[in-house]
C-alpha positions in Angstrom: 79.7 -23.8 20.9 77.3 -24.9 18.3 78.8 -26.4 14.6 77.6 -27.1 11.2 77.1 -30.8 12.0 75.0 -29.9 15.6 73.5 -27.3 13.2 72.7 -29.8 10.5 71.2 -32.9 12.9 68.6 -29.7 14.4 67.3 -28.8 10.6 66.2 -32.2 10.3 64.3 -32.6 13.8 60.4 -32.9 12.7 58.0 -30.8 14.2 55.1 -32.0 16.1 51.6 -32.2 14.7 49.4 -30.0 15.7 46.0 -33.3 17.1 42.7 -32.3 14.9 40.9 -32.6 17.8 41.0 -33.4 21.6 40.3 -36.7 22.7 36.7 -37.8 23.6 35.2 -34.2 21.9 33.4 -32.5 19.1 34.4 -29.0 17.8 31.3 -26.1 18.4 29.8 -24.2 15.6 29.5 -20.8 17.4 30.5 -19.6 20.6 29.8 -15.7 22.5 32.3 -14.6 24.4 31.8 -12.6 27.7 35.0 -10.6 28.3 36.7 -11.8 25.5 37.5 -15.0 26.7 34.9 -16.1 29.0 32.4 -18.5 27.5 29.0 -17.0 27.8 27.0 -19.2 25.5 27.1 -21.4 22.6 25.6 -23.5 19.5 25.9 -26.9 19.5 23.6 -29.8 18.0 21.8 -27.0 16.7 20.4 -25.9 20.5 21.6 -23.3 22.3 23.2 -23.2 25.7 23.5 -20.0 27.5 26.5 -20.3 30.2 24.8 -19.1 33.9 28.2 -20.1 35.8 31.7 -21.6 35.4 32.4 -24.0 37.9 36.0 -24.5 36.8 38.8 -23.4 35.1 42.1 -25.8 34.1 44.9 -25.2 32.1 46.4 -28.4 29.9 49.7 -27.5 28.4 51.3 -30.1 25.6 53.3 -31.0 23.3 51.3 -29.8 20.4 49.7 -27.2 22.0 47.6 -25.3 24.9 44.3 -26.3 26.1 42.0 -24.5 28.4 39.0 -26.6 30.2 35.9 -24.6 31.4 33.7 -26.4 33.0 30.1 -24.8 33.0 26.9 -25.0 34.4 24.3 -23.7 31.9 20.8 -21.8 32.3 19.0 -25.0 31.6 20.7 -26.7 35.3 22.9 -28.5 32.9 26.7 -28.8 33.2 28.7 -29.1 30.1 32.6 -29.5 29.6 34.1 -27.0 26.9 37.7 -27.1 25.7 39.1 -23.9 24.3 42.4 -24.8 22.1 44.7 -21.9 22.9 46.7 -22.0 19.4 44.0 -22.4 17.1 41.3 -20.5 18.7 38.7 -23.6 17.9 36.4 -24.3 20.5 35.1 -28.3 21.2 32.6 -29.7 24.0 33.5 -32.4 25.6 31.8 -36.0 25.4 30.8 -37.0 29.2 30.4 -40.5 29.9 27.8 -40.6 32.3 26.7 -37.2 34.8 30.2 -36.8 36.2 33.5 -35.6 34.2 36.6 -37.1 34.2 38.4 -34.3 36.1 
């Protein structure tokens, strides 16, 4: 049975903040969805890429938040790490530290 004072103490419990952006990344300026969800290409350094495959798919959960990995292999033989933040709906690629990801 809950009472004022249990009450009282869960008014006061501060909510987590919400990261500005995931580690080790920079946010996109435009992205095209194919399905909806599906990245099929986007904008970033002012160049193109158009998506020909998705290699994989991983799902982060948080404490501040859902993230969604895609890993993509674009028309230009290039593979490029995106990060879809689920609350927000902002889109970010990924900084890759060498030819490999960290996944």
């Amino acid at each position: 049975m809950l009472s004022w004072k249990t009450l009282q103490k869960a008014a006061y419990r501060p909510v987590p903040q919400r990261m500005r952006c995931p580690p080790r990344s920079k946010p996109i300026e435009r992205v095209t969805l194919r399905f909806g969800f599906l990245p099929a290409a986007f904008c970033y350094d002012d160049r193109v890429y158009r998506v020909s495959s998705i290699v994989w798919i991983r799902d982060v959960c948080r404490h501040d938040g859902d993230l969604r990995y895609y890993r993509v292999r674009c028309t230009d033989s290039s593979e490029q790490t995106l990060i879809h933040d689920l609350v927000t709906g902002k889109w970010y690629q990924q900084h890759e530290r060498g030819h490999l990801s960290r996944w």
